[in-house]
N, C-alpha and C positions, 0 to 999 in steps of 0.2 A: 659025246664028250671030247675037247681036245687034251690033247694029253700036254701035260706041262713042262717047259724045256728048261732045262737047268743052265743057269745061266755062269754056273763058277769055269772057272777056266777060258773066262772071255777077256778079259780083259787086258788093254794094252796099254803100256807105258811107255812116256816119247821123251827122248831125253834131246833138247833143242838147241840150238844157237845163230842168231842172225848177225851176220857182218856186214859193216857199215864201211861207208868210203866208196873207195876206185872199184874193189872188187866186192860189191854188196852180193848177200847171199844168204840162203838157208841152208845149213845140216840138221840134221837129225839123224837118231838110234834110237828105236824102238824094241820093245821089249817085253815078254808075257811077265818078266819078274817083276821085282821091286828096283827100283832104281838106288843101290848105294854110291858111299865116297869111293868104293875100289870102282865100279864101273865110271861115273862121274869124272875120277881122274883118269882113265883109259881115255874115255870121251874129250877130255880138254888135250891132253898128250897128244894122240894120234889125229883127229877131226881138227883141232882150232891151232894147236903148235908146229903139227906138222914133223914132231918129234921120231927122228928111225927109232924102233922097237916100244913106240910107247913108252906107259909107264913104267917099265919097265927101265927104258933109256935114261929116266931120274938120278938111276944110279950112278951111272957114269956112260954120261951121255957119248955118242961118240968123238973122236978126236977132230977138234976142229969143226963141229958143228955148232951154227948159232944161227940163229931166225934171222933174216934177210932187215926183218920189221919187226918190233916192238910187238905183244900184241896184251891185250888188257883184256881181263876176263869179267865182265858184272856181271854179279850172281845178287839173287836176292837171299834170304834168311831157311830156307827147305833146310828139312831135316839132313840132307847129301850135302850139302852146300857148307855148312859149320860141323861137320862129323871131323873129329880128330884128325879122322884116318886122311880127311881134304886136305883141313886145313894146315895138318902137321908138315906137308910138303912147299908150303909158300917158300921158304928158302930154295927148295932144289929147283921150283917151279922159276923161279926170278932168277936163277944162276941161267938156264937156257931161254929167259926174255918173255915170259908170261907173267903178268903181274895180275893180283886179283883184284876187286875191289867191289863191297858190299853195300849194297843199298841198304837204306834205314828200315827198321822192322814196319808192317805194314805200309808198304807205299809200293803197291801195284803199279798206279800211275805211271812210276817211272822206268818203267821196265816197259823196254819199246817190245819183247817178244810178245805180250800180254795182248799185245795187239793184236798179232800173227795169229796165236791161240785162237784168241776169240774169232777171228776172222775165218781162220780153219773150220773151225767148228760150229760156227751156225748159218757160213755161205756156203762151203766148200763139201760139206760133209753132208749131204741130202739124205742118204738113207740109216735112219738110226737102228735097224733090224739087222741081224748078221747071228749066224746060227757056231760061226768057228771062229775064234780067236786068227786064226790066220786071213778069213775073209773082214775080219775089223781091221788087219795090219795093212792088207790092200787097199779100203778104202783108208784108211790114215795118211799113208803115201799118196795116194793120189789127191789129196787136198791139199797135202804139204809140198807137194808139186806144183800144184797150181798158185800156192802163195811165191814159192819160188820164183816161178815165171815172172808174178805179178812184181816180185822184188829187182828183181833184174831190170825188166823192163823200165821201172820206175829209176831205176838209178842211171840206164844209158840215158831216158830221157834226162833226166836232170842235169848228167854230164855233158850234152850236147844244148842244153838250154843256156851251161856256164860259158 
């Protein structure tokens, strides 16, 4: 008889963003929890804004800091995405030059990450067996490495093609 392996406490959440342009690229944060608006906004703060102390920075951001660039956040309709606790900050978020903007309810489509996703996950991602939530975060990264690469590359190409 084999004996049956408990599969709770496997599971990993990727909390993502691809940027487009001069400097294209993927981050990601991963995570055994839930994904809320307090992490969500940690994540756009420090990862996408570039913000010293994070969300925390909201409050009063340092003296005399401001984003070099603009930078525009699409999000689609997730539960993290429209929680008060996100969207309550859109003012303090646009005082230091991130601005949000919401896709239409169901339109996958337009959400160029969904791509990435899909891609991660049914090229990049070969072995679907993993016994520890920390052996599924390894392979996570290494897929999402590999789409990195793939985003990179694709954009010097195209920047040397212009």
């Amino acid at each position: 008889m084999v004996p049956r392996e408990d599969k709770k406490g496997r599971r990993v959440n990727v909390l993502g963003a691809l940027s487009v342009g001069q400097g294209a690229g993927l981050v990601w944060e991963k995570t055994c929890g839930k994904i809320d608006a307090a992490m969500l906004l940690e994540f756009v703060c420090t990862k996408l804004a570039g913000l010293p102390g994070g969300a925390a920075g909201l409050e009063e951001p340092p003296a005399g800091w401001k984003r070099a660039r603009p930078c525009t956040v699409v999000l689609d309709n997730a539960s993290a995405h429209v929680a008060r606790a996100f969207k309550g900050r859109l003012e303090e978020l646009a005082a230091v030059g991130v601005e949000l903007f919401y896709l239409p309810p169901r339109s996958p489509e337009l959400n160029d990450i969904e791509r990435i996703w899909r891609s991660a996950k049914y090229e990049d991602y070969p072995e679907r067996v993993h016994t520890t939530s920390e052996t599924v975060g390894n392979a996570v990264d290494q897929a999402l490495a590999r789409q990195r690469t793939r985003i990179k590359g694709s954009a010097t190409n195209f920047t040397k093609a212009a």
